[in-house]
C-alpha positions as CSV (number, residue, x, y, z in Angstrom):
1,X,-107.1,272.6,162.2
2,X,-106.8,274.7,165.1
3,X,-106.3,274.0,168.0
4,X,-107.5,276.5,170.5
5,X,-110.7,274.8,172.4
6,X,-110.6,271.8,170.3
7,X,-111.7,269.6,173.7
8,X,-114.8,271.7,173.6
9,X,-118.4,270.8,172.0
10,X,-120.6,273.4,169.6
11,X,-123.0,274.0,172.7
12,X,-119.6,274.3,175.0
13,X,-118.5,277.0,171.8
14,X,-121.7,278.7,171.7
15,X,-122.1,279.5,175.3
16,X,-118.3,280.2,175.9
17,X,-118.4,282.8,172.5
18,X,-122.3,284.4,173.4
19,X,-121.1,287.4,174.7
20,X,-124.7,288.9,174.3
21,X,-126.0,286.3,176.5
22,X,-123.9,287.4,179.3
23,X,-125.7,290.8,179.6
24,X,-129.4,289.8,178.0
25,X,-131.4,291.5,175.8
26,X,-132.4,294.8,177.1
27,X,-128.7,295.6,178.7
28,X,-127.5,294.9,175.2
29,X,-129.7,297.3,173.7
30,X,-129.1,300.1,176.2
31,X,-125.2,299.7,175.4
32,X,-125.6,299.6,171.7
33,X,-127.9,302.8,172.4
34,X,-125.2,304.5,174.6
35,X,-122.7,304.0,172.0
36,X,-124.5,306.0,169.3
37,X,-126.2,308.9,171.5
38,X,-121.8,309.0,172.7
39,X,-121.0,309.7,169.5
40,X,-124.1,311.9,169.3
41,X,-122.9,313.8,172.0
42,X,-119.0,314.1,170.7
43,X,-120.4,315.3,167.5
44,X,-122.0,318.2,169.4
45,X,-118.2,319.4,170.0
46,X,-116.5,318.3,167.2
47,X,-116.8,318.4,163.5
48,X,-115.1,315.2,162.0
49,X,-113.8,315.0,158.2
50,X,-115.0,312.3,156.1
51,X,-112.8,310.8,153.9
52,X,-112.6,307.9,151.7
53,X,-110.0,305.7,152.8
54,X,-110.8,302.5,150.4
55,X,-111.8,303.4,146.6
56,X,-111.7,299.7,146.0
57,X,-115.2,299.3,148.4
58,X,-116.1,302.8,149.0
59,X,-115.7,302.7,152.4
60,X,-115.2,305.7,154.6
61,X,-113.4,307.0,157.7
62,X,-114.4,310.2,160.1
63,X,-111.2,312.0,161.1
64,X,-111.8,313.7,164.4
65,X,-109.7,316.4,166.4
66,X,-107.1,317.1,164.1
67,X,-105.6,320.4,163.7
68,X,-104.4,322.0,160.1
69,X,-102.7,325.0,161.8
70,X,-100.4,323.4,164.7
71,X,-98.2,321.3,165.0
72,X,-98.6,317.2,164.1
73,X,-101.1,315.3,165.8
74,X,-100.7,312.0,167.3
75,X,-103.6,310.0,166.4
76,X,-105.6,307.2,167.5
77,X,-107.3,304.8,165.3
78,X,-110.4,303.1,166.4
79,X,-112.1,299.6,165.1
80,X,-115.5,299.1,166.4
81,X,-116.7,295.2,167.2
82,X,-120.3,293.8,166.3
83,X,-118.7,290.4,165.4
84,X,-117.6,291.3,161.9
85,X,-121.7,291.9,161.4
86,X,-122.9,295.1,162.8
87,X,-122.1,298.8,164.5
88,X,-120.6,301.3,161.8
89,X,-118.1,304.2,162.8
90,X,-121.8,306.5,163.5
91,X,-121.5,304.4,166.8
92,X,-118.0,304.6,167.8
93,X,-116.5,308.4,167.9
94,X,-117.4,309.3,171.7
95,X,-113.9,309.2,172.9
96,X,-113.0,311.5,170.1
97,X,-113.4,314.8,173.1
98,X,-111.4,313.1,175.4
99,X,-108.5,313.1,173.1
100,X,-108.8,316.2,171.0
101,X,-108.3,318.1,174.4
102,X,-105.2,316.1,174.7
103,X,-103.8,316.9,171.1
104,X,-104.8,313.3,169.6
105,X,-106.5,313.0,166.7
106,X,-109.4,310.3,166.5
107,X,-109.5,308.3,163.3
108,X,-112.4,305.7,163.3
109,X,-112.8,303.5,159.8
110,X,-116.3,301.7,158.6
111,X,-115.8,298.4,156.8
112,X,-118.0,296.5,155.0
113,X,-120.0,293.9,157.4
114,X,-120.1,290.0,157.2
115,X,-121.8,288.0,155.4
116,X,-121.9,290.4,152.1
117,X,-118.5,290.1,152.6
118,X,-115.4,287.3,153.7
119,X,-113.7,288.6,156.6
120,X,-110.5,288.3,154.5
121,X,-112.4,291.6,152.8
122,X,-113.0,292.8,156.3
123,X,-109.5,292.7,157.1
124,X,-108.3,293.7,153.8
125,X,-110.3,296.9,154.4
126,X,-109.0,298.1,157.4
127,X,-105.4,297.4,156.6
128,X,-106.5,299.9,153.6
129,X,-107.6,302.3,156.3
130,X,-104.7,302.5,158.1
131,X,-102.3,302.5,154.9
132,X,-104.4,305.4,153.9
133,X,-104.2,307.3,157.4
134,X,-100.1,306.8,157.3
135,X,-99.8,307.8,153.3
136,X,-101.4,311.0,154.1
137,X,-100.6,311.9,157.5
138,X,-98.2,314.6,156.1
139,X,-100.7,316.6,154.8
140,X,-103.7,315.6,157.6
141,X,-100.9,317.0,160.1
142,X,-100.7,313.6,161.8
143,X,-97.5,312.9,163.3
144,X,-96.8,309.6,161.2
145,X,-94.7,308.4,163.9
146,X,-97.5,308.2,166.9
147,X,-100.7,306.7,165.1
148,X,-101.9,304.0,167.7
149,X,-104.5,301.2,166.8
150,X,-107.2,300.6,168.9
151,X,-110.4,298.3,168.8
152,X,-112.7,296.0,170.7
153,X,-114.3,292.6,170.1
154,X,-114.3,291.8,166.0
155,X,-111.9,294.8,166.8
156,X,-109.6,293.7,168.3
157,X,-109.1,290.8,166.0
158,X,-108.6,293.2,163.5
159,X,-106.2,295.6,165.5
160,X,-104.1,291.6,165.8
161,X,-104.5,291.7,162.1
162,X,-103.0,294.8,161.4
163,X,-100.1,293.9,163.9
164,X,-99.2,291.2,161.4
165,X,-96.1,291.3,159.0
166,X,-95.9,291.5,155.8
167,X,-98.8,293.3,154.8
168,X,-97.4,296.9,155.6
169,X,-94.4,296.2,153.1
170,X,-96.7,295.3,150.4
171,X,-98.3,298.5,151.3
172,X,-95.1,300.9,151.1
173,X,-95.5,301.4,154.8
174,X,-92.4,300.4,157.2
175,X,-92.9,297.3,159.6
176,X,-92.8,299.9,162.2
177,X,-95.6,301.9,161.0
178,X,-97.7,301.1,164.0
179,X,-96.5,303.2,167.3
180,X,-99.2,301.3,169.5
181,X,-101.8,298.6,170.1
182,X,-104.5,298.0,172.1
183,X,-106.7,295.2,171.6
184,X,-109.4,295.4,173.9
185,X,-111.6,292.0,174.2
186,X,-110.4,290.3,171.2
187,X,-110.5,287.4,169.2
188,X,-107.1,285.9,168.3
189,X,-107.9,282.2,167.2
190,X,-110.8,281.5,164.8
191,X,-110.6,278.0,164.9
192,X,-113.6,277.8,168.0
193,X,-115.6,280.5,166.0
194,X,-115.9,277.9,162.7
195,X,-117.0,275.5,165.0
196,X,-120.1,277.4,166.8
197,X,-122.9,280.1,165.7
198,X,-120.6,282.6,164.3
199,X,-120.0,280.2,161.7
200,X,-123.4,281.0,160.2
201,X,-122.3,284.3,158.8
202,X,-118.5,284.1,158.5
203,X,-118.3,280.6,156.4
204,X,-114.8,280.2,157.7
205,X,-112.4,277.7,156.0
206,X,-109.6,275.8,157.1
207,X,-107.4,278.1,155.3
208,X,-109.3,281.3,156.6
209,X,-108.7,280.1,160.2
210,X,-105.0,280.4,159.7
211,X,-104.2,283.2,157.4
212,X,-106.9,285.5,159.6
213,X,-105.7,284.1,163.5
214,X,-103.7,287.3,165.1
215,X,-102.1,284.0,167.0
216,X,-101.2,282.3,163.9
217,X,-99.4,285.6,162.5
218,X,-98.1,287.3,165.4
219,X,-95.5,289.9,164.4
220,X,-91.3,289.2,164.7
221,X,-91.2,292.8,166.5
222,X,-94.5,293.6,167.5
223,X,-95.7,297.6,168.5
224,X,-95.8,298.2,171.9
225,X,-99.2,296.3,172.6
226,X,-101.8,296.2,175.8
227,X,-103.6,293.6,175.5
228,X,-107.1,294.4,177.6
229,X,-109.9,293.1,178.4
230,X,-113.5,293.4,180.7
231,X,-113.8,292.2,184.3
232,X,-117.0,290.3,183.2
233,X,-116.2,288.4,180.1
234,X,-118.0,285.2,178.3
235,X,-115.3,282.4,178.8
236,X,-113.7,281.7,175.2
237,X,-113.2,285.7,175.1
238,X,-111.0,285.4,178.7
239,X,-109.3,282.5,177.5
240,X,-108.3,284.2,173.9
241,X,-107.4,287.4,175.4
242,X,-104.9,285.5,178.0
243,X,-103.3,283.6,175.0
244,X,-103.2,286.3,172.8
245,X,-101.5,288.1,175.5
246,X,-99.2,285.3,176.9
247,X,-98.1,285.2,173.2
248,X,-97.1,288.6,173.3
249,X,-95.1,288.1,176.4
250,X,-97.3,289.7,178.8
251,X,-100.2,289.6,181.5
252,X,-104.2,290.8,180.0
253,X,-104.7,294.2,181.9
254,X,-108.3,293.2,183.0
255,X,-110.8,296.2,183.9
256,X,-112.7,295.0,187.0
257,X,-116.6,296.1,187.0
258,X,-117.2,296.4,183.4
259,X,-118.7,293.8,181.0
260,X,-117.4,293.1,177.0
261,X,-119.9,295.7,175.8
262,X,-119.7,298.8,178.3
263,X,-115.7,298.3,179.4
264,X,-114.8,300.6,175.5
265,X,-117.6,303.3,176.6
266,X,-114.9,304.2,179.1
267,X,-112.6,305.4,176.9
268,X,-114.3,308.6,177.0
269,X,-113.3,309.5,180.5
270,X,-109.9,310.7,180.9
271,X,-109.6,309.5,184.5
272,X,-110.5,306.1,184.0
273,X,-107.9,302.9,183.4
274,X,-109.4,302.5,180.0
275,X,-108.4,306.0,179.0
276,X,-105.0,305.9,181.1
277,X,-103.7,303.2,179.5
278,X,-104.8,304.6,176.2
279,X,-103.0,307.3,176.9
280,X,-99.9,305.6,177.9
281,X,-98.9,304.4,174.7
282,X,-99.6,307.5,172.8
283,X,-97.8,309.8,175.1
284,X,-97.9,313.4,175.4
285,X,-100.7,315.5,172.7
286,X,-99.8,318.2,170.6
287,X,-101.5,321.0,171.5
């Protein structure tokens, strides 16, 4: 059994892991709404490619911003949150601008959503994604080398799962396959979340808690990481992001003055400390 929050109660869990609560109804619903009329907007200056990245489940990726004629493309892959339940990659392409006029590709995978599926699915499925995105780099024109992993909430979980060994070698990927990783909000120990209201759709077992913990499997030699997260945070997700950082041998870069939902939408703005530190681990663009 885990043990991360094991002093704590299910109505300590549920408060400490409600991130919706901390923000209420109608903020929530304005954020959700900003993410899709971002990507509405990004889609008024780019045309992404759709691809299928997983025949096993169908599931799809958009490719945004790369360039068939130039030279490789760094690119940045993007996992969007909804606790393993909601959002789809229709809400999650609007800092695909922001990098394409740096000479970064934006790669941003759909997976199937909780509960038709186990999270071990969920995970399964992105690790798919990004095997696919590295296999065919070469003839995407993505610089194999510079393909950073990115993701927020039930994203970053999954951006700590791909960080994990042993699943890129049974892939025919090297262990060093992933240039970058920013986890942004996370959720690195799933031990609280099979002990509160997430529980209800996940049906976590004692086995899933350790196989799928990014702090149970942290990598021998992990990818340059930054492990972020918002100013204005629900408890268990500050405490999860400072272990899961601590682990790694670092300080949480915390962005003052945004909350868990709005804090990615900022990723669209070069200027901003989102974007910057983005932009630090996939260096320079091609043009």
């Amino acid at each position: 059994m885990s043990a991360f929050d094991a002093d704590l109660g299910r109505a300590a869990l549920d408060a400490d892991y409600g991130a919706q609560a901390t923000v209420g109804p109608a903020r929530f619903a304005a954020i959700m709404a900003d993410y899709r009329a971002a990507t509405d907007a990004a889609l008024a200056r780019l045309a992404p490619a759709e691809h299928v990245h997983d025949p096993q489940s169908g599931e799809r990726l958009d490719l945004w911003g790369a360039d068939p004629e130039g030279a490789p493309r760094p690119a940045v892959m993007f996992i969007h949150g909804g606790y393993w339940r909601m959002l789809a990659r229709g809400d999650s392409g609007f800092m695909a601008p922001m990098l394409a006029e740096r000479g970064i590709a934006t790669v941003v995978p759909d997976y199937s959503l909780s509960p038709a599926v186990t999270l071990a699915e969920i995970v399964r499925q992105v690790r798919a994604s990004f095997a696919w995105l590295w296999t065919n780099a070469p003839r995407l024109n993505i610089d194999r080398k510079r393909i950073v992993v990115t993701g927020n909430s039930a994203g970053g979980h999954l951006v700590g799962m791909l960080m994990a060994d042993g699943w890129r070698t049974q892939a025919g990927l090297p262990r060093d396959a992933i240039a970058g990783a920013m986890p942004i909000s996370g959720l690195y120990d799933l031990g609280p979340l099979s002990r509160c209201f997430p529980q209800d759709w996940l049906s976590l077992s004692q086995g899933d808690v350790a196989a799928l913990s990014p702090l149970a499997n942290l990598p021998a030699r992990p990818p340059k990481t930054i492990v972020v997260r918002a100013g204005f945070e629900p408890a268990g997700f500050v405490r999860q992001s400072d272990a899961f950082a601590a682990a790694l041998g670092q300080t949480v870069r915390v962005i003052e003055g945004r909350n868990h939902f709005d804090v990615i939408l900022d990723l669209a703005d070069a200027e901003s400390e989102m974007a910057r530190l983005l932009l630090s681990l996939v260096g320079p663009g091609r043009g």
